[in-house]
C-alpha positions in Angstrom: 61.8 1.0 -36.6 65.2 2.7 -37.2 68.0 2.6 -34.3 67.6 6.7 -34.9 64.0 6.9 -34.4 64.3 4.7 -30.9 67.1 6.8 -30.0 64.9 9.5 -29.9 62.0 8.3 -28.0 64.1 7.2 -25.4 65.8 10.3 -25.0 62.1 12.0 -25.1 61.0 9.6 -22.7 64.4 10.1 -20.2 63.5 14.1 -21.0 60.2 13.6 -19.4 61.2 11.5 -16.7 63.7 13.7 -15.4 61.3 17.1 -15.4 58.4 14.8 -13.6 60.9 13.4 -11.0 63.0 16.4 -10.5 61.0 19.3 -11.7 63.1 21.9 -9.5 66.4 20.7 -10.9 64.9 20.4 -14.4 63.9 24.3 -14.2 67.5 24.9 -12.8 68.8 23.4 -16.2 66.4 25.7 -18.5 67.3 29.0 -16.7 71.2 28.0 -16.9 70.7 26.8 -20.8 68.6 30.0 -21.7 71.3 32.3 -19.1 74.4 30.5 -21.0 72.3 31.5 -25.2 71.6 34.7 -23.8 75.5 35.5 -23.0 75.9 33.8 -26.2 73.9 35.8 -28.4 75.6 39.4 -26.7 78.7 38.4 -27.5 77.7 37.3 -31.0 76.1 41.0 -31.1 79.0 42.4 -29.9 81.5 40.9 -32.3 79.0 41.6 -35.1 79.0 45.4 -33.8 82.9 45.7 -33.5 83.2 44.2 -37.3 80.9 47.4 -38.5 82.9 49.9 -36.8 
């Protein structure tokens, strides 16, 4: 098995363990993550919009 490949399962395996032991924080993390992409994608929108003006 390639260093790569056990990279990743262990930082599947970490992924799961943190949502099963702390599912509230884990949630926190999403909301902020998808909050932070949506900002990101406005302002992407935004400068896209200005550029066609």
């Amino acid at each position: 098995m390639s260093a790569k490949k056990i990279i990743g399962l262990l930082l599947i395996a970490f992924v799961v363990f943190y949502v099963l032991s702390n599912p509230t924080d884990a949630s926190d993390l999403i909301k902020n993550a998808a909050s932070g992409l949506k900002s990101a994608a406005q302002s992407f929108a935004q400068f896209i919009g200005s550029i066609g003006s």
